[in-house]
C-alpha positions in Angstrom: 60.0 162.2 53.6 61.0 159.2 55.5 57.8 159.1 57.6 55.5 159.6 54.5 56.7 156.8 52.9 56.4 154.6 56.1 53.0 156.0 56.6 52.4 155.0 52.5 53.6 151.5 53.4 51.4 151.0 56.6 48.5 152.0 54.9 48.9 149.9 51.8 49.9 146.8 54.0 46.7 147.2 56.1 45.2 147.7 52.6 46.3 144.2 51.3 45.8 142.6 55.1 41.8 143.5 54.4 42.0 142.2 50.7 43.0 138.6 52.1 40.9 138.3 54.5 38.4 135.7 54.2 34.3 136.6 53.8 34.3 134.8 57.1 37.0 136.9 58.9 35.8 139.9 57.6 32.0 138.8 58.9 33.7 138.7 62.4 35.4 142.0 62.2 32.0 143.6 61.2 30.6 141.8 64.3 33.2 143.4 66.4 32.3 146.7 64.9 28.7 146.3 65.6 29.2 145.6 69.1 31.0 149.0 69.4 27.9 150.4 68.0 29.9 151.5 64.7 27.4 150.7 62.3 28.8 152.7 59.3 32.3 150.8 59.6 30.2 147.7 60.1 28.1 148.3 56.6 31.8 148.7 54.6 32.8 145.5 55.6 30.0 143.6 55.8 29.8 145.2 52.0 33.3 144.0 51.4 32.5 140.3 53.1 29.3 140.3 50.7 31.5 140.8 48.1 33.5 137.4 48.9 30.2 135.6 49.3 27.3 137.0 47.8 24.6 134.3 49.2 25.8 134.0 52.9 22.5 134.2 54.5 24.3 135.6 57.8 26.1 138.3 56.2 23.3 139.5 54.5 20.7 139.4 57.5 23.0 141.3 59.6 24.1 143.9 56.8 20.1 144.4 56.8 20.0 144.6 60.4 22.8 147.1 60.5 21.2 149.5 58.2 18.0 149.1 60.0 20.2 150.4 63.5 21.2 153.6 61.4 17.8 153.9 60.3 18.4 153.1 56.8 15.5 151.2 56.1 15.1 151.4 52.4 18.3 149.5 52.0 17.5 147.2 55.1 14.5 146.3 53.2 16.0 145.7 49.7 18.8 143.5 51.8 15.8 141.6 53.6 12.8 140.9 51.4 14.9 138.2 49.0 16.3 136.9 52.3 12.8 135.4 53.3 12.1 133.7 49.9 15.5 131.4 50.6 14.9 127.8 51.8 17.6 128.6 54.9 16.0 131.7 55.6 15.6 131.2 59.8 13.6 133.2 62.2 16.1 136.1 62.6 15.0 137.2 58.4 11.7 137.4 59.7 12.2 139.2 63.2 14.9 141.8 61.3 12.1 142.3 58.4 8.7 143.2 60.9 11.4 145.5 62.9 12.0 146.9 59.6 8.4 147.4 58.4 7.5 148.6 61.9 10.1 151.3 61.4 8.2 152.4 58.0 5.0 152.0 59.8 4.1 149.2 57.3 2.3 147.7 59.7 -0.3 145.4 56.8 3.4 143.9 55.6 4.5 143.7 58.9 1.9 141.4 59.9 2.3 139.5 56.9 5.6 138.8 57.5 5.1 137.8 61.4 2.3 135.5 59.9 4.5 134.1 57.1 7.5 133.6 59.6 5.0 131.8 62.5 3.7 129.3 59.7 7.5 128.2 59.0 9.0 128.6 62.5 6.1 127.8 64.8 8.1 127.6 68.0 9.9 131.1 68.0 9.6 132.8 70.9 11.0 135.7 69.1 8.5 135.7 66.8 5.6 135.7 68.8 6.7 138.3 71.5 7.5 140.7 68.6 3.8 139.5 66.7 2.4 140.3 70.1 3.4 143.7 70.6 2.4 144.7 67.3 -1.3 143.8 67.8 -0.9 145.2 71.3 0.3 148.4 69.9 -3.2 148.6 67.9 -4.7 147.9 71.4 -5.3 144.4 70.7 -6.2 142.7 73.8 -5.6 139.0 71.3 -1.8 139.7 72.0 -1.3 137.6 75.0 -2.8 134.8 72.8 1.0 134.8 71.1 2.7 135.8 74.0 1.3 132.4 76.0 2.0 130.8 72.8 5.6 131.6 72.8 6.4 130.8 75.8 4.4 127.5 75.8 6.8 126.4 72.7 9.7 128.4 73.8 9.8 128.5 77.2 13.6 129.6 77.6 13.1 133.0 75.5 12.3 135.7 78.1 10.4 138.3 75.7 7.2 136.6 76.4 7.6 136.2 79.7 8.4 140.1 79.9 5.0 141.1 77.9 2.7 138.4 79.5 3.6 139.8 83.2 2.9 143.2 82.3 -0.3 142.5 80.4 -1.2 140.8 83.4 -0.4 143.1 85.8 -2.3 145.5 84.0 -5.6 143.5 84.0 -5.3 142.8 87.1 -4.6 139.1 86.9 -2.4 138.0 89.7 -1.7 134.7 89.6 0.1 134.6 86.2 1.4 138.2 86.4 3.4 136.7 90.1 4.3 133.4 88.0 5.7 135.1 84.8 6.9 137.9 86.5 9.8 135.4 89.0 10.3 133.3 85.9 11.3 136.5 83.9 13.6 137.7 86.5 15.5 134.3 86.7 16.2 133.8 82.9 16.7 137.5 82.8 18.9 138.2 85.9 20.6 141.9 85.1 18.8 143.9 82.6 17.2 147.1 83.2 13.8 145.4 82.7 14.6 143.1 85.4 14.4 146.0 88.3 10.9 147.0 86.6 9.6 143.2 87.2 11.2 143.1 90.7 9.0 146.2 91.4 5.7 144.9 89.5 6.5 141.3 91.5 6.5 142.8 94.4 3.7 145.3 94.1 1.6 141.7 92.4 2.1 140.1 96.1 0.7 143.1 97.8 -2.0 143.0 95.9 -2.3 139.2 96.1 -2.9 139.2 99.7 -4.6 142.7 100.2 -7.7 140.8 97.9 -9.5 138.3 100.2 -11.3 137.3 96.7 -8.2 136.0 95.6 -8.0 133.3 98.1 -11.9 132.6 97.8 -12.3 128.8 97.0 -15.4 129.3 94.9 -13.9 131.1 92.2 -13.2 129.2 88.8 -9.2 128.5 88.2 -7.0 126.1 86.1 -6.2 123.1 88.7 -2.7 124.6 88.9 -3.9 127.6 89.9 -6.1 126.3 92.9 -3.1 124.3 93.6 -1.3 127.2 94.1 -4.1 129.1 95.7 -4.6 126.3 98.2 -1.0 126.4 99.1 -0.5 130.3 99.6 -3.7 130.7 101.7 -2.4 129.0 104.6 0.3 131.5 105.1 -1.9 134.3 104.7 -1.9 135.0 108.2 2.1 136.2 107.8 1.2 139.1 105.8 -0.9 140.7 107.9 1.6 142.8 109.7 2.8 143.6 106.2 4.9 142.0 103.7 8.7 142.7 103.8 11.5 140.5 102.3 11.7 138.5 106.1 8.1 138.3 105.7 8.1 137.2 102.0 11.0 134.7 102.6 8.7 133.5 105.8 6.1 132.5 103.5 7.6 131.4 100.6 9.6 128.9 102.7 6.0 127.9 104.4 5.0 127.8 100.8 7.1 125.9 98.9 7.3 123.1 101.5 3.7 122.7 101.9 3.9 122.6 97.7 6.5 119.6 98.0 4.4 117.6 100.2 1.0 118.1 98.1 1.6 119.3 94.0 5.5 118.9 93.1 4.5 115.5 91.6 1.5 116.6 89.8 2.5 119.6 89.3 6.4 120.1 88.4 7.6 123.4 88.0 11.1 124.1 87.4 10.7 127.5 89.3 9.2 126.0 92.7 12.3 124.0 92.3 14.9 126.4 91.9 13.2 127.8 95.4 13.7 124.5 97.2 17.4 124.2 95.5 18.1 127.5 97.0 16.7 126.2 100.4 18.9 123.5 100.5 21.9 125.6 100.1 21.1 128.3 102.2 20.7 131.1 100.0 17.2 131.3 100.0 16.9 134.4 102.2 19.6 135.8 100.4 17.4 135.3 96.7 14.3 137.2 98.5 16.4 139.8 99.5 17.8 140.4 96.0 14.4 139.7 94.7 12.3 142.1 97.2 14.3 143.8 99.5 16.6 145.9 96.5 13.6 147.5 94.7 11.6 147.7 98.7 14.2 149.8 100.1 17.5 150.0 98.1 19.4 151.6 101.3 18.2 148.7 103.5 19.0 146.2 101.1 22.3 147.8 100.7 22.9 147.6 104.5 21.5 144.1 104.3 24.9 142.9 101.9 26.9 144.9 104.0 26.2 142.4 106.8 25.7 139.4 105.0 28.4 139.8 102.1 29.3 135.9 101.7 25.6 134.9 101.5 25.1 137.9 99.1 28.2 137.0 97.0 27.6 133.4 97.5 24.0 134.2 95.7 25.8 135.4 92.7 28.2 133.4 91.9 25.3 130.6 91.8 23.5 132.8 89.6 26.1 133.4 87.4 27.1 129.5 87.0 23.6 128.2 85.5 21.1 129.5 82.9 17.5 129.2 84.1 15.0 127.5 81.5 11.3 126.0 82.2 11.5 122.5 80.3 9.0 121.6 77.4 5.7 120.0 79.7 5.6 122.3 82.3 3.1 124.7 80.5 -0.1 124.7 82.8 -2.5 127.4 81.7 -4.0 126.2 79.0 -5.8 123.9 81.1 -7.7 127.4 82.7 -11.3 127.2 82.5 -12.1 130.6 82.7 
């Protein structure tokens, strides 16, 4: 008797403790709850918060995104649509809703929401990675036209990045597939679609030097490109034996030197800088090996950090203590001619 009416007690205290808690406290439990992926605990309290504050935008967009993640999407939808009327709707309403009409293969509404959301927000990277895949899922080769957009206006967002490389790759375009593919990598250091660009990168410089047409000077490029053309040729002669992370590291060194002497001025490039930053401290080699040598030959690479643990660890703890972003001004290929 005495432990049913302390479990009575308990259960109407935690009743009450819900009752006063504030919209916003109860927003941040239903956070917490979607971060465990417990999206039907999440809904009742986001429900509860909503309750509290009917017109918080950022309740309301993620109780719309939580339904959407348990597949809900009639509700997600009715939670949405009167979101993106609002004066403070923000990108998010519009990247939750085209997830949403993607998942009801409303794909007409789903690019009029994309369209709608571009025309108020026209410097969301979201926005145009997720625009882009939806015309590249109807085979529509006018995607990479938002993907270069978004990261021309947003160049720290890394979903363009990710979708430009691989278009690239997959036309055969080298130069921007190598470019977008290290850029990637850097703002997205430990994802599993960061080992899937290490391998394309590394595949994209074996194909880079196996093609003498690349290096041929008569071919039509952006100036930065035959900048970077120019530059690379002259360590051609390294990857003839085959291209290894020494090898790499040999002429990316050779490279990015030559590059400070000649373009860095006319050209600056925040990546070609983070190279010569990681030069100066030594951890160079280390990066190439992280970069090449642990999709090349995982065993070797492993065998690699074995012997070189402090340069190894030393390389991630300067990862971990800066975010990589390209500044606004450093977008160059919209001055290709081709």
């Amino acid at each position: 008797m005495k432990f049913l009416l302390f479990f009575c007690l308990a259960f109407l205290s935690l009743g009450i403790t819900a009752q006063t808690q504030n919209a916003k406290q109860l927003h941040e439990t239903a956070k917490s709850f979607m971060r465990q992926g417990d999206f039907s605990n999440a809904t009742l309290v986001l429900i509860r918060a909503l309750q509290q504050d009917p017109s918080s935008l950022d309740i309301n967009k993620d109780l719309a995104y939580t339904y959407f993640l348990q597949s809900d999407l009639t509700k997600a939808l009715e939670t949405i649509k009167p979101l993106l009327e609002r004066d403070d709707a923000d990108d998010q309403c519009f990247q939750i809703a085209g997830n949403i009409y993607k998942g009801l293969k409303d794909f007409k509404d789903c690019e009029k929401v994309y369209k709608k959301g571009l025309k108020k927000f026209p410097a969301s990277g979201p926005l145009y990675s997720d625009y882009g895949g939806l015309l590249m899922a109807s085979q529509d080769v006018g995607a990479i036209k938002y993907w270069e957009k978004g990261i021309e206006t947003d160049p720290g967002y890394s979903g363009n990045y990710y979708n430009a490389c691989k278009y690239y790759f997959l036309s055969g375009e080298k130069f921007w597939c190598a470019l977008y593919s290290e850029v990637f990598i850097n703002i997205e250091i430990q994802t599993p679609r960061t080992i899937e660009i290490k391998e394309q990168l590394l595949e994209t410089y074996k194909r880079i030097f196996s093609d003498n047409d690349f290096f041929n000077k008569e071919k039509r490029r952006s100036p930065f490109e035959q900048a970077f053309v120019e530059t690379l040729s002259k360590q051609a002669q390294i990857a003839a034996s085959g291209l290894t992370p020494e090898s790499l590291t040999m002429i990316r060194t050779r490279f990015i030197l030559d590059w400070l002497n000649s373009f860095a001025t006319k050209y600056p490039f925040r990546l070609f800088e983070h190279h010569l930053q990681l030069l100066q401290t030594g951890l160079f080699d280390a990066y190439n090996q992280w970069l090449f040598g642990s999709v090349q030959n995982l065993i070797s690479y492993q065998s690699w950090v074995g012997i070189h643990t402090a340069e190894a660890n030393s390389l991630s703890t300067f990862q971990k203590g800066r975010i990589f972003k390209l500044p606004a001004g450093q977008y160059y290929h919209q001055q290709d001619s081709r």
